[in-house]
TIMI-2910 file (N, C-alpha, C, CB; in pm, 1 decimal, decimal comma, always signed):
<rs>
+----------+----------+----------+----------+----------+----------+----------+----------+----------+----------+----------+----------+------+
!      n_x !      n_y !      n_z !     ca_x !     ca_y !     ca_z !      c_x !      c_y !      c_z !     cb_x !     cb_y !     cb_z ! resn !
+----------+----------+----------+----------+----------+----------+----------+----------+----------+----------+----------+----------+------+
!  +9600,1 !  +3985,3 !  +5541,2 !  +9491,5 !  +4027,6 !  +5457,6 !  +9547,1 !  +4122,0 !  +5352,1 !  +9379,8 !  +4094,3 !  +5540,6 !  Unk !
!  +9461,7 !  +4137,0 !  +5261,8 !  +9517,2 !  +4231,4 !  +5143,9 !  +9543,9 !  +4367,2 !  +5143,9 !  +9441,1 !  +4230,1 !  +5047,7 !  Unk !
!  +9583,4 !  +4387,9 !  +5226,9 !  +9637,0 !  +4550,8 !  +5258,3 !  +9507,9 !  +4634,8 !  +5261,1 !  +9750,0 !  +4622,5 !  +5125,9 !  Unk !
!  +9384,9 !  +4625,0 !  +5280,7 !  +9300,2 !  +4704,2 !  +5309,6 !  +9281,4 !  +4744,6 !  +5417,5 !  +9219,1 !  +4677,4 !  +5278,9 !  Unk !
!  +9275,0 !  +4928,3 !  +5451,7 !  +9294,6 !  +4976,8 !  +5556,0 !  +9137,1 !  +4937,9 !  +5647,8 !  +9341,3 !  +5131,8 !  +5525,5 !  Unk !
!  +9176,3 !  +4938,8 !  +5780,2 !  +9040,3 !  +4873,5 !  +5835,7 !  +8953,6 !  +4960,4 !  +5855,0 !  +9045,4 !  +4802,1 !  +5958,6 !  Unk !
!  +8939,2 !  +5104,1 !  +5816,9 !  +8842,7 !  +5225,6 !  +5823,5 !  +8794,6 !  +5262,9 !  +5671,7 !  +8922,8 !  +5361,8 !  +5896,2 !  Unk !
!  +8874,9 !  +5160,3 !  +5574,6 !  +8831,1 !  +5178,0 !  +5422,7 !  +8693,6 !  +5099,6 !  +5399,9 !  +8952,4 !  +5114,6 !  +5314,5 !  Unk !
!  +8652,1 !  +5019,3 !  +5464,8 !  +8530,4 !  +4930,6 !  +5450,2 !  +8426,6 !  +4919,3 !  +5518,4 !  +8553,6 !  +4829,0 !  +5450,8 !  Unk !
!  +8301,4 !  +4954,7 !  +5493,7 !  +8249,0 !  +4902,0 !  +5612,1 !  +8140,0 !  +4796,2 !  +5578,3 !  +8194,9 !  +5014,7 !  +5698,8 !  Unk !
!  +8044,2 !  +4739,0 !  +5675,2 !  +7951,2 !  +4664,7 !  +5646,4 !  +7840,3 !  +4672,1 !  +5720,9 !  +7989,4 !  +4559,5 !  +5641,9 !  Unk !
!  +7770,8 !  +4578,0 !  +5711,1 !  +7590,5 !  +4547,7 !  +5786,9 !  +7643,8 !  +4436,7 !  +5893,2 !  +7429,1 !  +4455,2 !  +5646,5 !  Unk !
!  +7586,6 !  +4473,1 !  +6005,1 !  +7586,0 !  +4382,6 !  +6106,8 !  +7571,5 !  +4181,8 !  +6045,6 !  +7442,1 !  +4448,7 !  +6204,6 !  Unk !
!  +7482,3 !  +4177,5 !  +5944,1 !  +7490,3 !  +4078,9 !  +5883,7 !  +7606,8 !  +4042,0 !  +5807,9 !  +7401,3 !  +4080,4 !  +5825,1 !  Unk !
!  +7656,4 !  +4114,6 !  +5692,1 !  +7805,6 !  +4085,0 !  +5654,0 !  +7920,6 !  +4071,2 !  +5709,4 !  +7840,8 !  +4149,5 !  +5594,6 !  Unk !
!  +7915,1 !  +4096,9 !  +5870,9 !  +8000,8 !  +4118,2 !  +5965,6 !  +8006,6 !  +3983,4 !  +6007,6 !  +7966,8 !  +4221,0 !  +6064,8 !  Unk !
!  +7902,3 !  +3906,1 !  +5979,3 !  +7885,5 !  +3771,5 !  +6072,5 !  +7937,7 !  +3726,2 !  +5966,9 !  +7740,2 !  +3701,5 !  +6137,2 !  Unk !
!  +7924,3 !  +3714,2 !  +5850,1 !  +7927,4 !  +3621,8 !  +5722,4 !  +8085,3 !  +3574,7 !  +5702,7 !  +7868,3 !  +3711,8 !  +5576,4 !  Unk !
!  +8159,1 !  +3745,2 !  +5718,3 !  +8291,0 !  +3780,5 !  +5723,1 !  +8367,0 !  +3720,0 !  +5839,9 !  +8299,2 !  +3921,1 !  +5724,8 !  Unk !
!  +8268,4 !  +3713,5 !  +5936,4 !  +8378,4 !  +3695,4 !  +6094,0 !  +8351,3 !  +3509,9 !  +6102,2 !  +8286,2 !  +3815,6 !  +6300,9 !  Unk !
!  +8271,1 !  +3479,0 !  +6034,2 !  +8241,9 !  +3291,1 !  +6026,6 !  +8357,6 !  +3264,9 !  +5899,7 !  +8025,2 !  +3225,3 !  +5959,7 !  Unk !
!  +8391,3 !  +3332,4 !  +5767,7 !  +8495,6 !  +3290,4 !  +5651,2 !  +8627,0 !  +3297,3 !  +5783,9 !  +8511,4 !  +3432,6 !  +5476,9 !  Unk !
!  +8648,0 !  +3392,4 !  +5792,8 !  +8795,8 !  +3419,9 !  +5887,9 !  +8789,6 !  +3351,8 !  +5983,9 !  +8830,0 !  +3558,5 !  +5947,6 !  Unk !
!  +8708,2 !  +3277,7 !  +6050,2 !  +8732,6 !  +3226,3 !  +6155,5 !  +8759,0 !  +3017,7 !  +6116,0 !  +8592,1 !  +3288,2 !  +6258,4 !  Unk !
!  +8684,4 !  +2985,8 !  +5971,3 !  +8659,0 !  +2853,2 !  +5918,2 !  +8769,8 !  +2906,2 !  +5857,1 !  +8521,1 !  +2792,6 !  +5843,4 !  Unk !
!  +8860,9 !  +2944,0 !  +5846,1 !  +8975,1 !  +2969,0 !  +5758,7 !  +9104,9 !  +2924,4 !  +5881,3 !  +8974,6 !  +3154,9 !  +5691,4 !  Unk !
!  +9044,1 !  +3027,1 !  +5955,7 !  +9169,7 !  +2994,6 !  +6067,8 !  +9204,2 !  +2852,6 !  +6090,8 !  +9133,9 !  +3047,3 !  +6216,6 !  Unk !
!  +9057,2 !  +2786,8 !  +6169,0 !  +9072,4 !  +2678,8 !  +6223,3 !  +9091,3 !  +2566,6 !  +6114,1 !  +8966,6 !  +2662,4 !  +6311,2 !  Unk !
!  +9028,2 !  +2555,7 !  +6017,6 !  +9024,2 !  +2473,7 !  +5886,3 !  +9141,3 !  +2460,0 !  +5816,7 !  +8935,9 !  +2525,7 !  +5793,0 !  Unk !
!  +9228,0 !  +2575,7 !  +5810,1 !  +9347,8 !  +2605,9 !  +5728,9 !  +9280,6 !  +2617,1 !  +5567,4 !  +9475,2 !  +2472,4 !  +5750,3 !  Unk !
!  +9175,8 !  +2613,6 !  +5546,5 !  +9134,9 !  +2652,0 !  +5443,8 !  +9020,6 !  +2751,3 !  +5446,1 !  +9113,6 !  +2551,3 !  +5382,3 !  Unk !
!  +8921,8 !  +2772,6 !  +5302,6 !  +8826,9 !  +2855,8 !  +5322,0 !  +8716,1 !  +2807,6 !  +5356,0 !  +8811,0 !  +2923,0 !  +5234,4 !  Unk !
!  +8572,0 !  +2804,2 !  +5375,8 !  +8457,4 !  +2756,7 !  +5417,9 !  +8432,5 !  +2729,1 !  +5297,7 !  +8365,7 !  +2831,1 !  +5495,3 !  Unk !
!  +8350,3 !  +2647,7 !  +5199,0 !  +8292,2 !  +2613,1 !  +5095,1 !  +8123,0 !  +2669,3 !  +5162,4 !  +8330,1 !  +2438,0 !  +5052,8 !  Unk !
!  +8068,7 !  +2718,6 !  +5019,6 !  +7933,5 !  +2787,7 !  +5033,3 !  +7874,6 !  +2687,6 !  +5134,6 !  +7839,7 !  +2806,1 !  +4883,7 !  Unk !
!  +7835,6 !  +2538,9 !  +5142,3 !  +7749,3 !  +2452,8 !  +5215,9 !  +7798,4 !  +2483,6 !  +5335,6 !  +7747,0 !  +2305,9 !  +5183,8 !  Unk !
!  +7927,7 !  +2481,3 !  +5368,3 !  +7953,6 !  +2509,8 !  +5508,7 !  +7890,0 !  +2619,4 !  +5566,3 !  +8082,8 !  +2527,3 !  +5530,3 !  Unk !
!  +7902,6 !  +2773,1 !  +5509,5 !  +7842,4 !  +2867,7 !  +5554,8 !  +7666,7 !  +2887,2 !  +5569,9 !  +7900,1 !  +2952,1 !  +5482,3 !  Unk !
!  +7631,7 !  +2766,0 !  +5458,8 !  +7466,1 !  +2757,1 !  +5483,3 !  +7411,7 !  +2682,9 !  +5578,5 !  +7395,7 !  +2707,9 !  +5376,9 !  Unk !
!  +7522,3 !  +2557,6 !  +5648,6 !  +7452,1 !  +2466,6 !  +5767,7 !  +7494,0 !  +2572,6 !  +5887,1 !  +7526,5 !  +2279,8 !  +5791,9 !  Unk !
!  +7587,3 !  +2661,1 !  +5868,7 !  +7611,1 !  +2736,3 !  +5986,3 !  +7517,6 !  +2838,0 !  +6036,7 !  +7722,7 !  +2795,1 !  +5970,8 !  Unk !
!  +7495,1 !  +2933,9 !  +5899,2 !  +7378,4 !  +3009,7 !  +5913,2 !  +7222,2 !  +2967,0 !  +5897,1 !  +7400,1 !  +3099,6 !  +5831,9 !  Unk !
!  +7192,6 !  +2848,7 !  +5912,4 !  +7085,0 !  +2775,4 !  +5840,8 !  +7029,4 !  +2872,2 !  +5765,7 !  +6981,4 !  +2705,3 !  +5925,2 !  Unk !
!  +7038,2 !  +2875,0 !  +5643,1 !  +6968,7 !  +2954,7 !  +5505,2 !  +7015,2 !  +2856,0 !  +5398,1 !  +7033,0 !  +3134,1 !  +5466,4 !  Unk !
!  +6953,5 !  +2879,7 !  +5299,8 !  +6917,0 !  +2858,5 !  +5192,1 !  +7033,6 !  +2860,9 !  +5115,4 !  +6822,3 !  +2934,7 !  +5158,6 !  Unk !
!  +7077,0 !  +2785,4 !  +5029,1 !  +7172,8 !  +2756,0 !  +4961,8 !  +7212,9 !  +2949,0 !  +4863,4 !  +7112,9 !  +2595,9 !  +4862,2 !  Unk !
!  +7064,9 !  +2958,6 !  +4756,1 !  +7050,4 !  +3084,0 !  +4669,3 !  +7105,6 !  +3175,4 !  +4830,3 !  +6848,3 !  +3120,2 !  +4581,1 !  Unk !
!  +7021,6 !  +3209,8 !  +4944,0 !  +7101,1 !  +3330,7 !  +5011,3 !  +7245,4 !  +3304,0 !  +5064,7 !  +7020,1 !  +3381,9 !  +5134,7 !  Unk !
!  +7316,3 !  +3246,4 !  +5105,6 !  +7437,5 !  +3244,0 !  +5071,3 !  +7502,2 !  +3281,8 !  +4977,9 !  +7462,5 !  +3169,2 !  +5074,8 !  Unk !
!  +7473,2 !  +3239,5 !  +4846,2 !  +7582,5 !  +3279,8 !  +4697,4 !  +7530,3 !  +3404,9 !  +4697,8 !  +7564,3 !  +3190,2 !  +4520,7 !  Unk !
!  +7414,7 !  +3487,0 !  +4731,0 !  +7370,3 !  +3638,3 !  +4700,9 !  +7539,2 !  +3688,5 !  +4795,5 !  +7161,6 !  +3702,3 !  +4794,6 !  Unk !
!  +7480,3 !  +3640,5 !  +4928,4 !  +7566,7 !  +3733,9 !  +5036,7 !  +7731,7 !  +3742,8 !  +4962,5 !  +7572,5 !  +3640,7 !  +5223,7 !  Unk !
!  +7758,3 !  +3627,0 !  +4906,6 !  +7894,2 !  +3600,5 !  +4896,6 !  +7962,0 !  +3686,5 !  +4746,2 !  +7906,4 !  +3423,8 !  +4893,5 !  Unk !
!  +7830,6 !  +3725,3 !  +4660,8 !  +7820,0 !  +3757,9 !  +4529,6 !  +7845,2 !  +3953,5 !  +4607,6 !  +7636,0 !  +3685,1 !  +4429,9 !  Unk !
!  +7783,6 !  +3947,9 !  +4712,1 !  +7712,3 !  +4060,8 !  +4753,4 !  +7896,4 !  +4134,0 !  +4859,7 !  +7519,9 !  +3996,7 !  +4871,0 !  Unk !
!  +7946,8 !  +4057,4 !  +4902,1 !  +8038,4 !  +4099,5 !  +4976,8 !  +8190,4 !  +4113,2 !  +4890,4 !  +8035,4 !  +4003,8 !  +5096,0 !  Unk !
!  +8187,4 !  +4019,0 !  +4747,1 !  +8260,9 !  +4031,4 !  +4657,3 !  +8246,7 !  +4151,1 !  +4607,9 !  +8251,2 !  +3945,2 !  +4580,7 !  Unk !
!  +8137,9 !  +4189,0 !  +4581,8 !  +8086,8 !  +4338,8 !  +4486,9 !  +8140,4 !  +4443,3 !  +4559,8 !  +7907,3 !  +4375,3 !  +4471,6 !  Unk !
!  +8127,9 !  +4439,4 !  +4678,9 !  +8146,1 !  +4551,6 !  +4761,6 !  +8301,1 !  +4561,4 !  +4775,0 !  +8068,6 !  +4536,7 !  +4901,7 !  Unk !
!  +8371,9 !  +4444,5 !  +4778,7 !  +8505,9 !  +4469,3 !  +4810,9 !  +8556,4 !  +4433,5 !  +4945,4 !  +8528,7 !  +4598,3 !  +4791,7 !  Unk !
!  +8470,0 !  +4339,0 !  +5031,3 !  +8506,1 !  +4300,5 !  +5160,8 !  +8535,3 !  +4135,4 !  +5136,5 !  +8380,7 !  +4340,7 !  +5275,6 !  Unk !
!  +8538,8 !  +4091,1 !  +5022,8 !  +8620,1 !  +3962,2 !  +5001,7 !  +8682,4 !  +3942,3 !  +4835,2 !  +8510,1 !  +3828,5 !  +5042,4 !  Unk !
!  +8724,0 !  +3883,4 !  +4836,5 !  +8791,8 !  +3801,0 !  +4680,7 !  +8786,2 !  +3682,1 !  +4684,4 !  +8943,1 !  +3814,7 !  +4639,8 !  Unk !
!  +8742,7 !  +3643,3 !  +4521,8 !  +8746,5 !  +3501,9 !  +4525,5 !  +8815,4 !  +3476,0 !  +4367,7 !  +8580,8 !  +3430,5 !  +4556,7 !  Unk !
!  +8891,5 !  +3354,8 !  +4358,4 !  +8920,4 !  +3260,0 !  +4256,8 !  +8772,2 !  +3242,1 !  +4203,0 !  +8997,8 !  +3119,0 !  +4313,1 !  Unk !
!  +8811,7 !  +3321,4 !  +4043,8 !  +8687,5 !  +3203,5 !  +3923,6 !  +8695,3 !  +3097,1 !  +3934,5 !  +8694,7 !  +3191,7 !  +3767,1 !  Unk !
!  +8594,2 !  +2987,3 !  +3926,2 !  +8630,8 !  +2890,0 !  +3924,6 !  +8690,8 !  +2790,3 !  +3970,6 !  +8646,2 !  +2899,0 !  +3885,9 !  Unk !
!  +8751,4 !  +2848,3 !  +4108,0 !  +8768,9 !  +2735,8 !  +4220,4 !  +8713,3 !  +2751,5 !  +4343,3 !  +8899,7 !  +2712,2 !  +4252,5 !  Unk !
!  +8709,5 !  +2624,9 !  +4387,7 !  +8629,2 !  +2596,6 !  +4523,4 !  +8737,6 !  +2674,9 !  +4624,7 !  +8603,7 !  +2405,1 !  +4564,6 !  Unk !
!  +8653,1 !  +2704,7 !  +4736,4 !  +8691,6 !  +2737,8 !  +4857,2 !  +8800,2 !  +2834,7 !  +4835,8 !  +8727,2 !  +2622,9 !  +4936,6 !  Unk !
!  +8801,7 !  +2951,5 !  +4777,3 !  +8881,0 !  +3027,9 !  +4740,9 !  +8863,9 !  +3159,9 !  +4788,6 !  +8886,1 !  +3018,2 !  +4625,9 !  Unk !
!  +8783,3 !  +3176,4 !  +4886,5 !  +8724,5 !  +3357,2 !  +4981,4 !  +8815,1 !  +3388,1 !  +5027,1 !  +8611,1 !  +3377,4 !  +5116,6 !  Unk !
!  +8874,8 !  +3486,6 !  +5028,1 !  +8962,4 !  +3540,0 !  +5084,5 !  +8877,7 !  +3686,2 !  +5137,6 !  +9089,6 !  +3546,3 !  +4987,0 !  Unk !
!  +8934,1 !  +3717,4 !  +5275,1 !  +8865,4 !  +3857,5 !  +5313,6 !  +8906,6 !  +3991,0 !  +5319,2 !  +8829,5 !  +3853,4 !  +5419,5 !  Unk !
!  +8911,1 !  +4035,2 !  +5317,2 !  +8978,1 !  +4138,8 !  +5280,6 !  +8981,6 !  +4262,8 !  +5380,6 !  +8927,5 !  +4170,4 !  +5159,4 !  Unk !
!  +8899,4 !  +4217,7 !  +5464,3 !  +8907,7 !  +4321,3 !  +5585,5 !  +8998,2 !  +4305,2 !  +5743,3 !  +8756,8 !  +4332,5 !  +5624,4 !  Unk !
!  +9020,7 !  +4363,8 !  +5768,3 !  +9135,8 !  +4308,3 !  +5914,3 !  +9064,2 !  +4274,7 !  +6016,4 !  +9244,3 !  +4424,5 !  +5987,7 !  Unk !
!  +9092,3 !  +4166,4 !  +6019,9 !  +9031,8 !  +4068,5 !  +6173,4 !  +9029,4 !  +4121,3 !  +6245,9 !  +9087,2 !  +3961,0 !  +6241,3 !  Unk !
!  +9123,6 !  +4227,1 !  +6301,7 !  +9084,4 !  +4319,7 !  +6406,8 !  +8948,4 !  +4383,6 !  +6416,1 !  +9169,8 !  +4418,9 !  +6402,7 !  Unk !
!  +8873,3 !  +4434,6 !  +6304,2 !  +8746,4 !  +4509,5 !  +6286,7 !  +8652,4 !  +4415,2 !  +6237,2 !  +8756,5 !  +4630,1 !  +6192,8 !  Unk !
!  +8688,3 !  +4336,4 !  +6269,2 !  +8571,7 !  +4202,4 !  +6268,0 !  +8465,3 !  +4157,4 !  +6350,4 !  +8627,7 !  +4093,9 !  +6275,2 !  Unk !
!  +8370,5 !  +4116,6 !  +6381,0 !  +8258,8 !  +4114,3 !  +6514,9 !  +8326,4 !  +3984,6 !  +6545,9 !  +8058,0 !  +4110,3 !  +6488,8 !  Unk !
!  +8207,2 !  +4003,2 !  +6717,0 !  +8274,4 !  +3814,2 !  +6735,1 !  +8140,3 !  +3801,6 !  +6693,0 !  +8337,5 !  +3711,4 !  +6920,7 !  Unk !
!  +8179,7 !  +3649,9 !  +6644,6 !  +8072,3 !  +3572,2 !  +6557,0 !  +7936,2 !  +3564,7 !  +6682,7 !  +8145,5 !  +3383,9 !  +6496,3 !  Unk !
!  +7834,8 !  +3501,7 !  +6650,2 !  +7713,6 !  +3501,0 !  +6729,0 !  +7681,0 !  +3369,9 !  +6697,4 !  +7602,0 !  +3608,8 !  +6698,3 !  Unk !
+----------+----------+----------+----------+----------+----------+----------+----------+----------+----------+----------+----------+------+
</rs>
């Protein structure tokens, strides 16, 4: 991960899931989750997904490539990650 210390960030029990489902569809996938993936997972709505993802970029608990697909990267250490639900 990008060198962010794991006591530099924190989040909402909700961004925790959002974060611990990218890192985990990353692991197993070898790639990143594309937005649809994370919306059949969380069943929501296409618009709340891109908020959360718009919303966890802002904050600094992910990065993404302009303009390309499947490009989330997280930025927080898997260690301080929830287990998913």
């Amino acid at each position: 991960m990008a060198g962010v210390s794991p006591s530099a960030k924190t989040f909402t029990t909700k961004q925790g899931q959002y974060l611990a489902f990218i890192h985990l569809y990353t692991k197993l996938h070898r790639r990143p989750p594309a937005e649809a993936d994370i919306r059949e997972y969380f069943r929501v709505s296409p618009p709340s997904v891109h908020q959360m993802v718009l919303t966890l970029e802002r904050v600094g608990l992910i990065k993404r490539q302009q303009r390309t697909a499947r490009s989330i990267e997280v930025l927080v250490d898997p260690k301080c990650l929830p287990e998913l639900i």
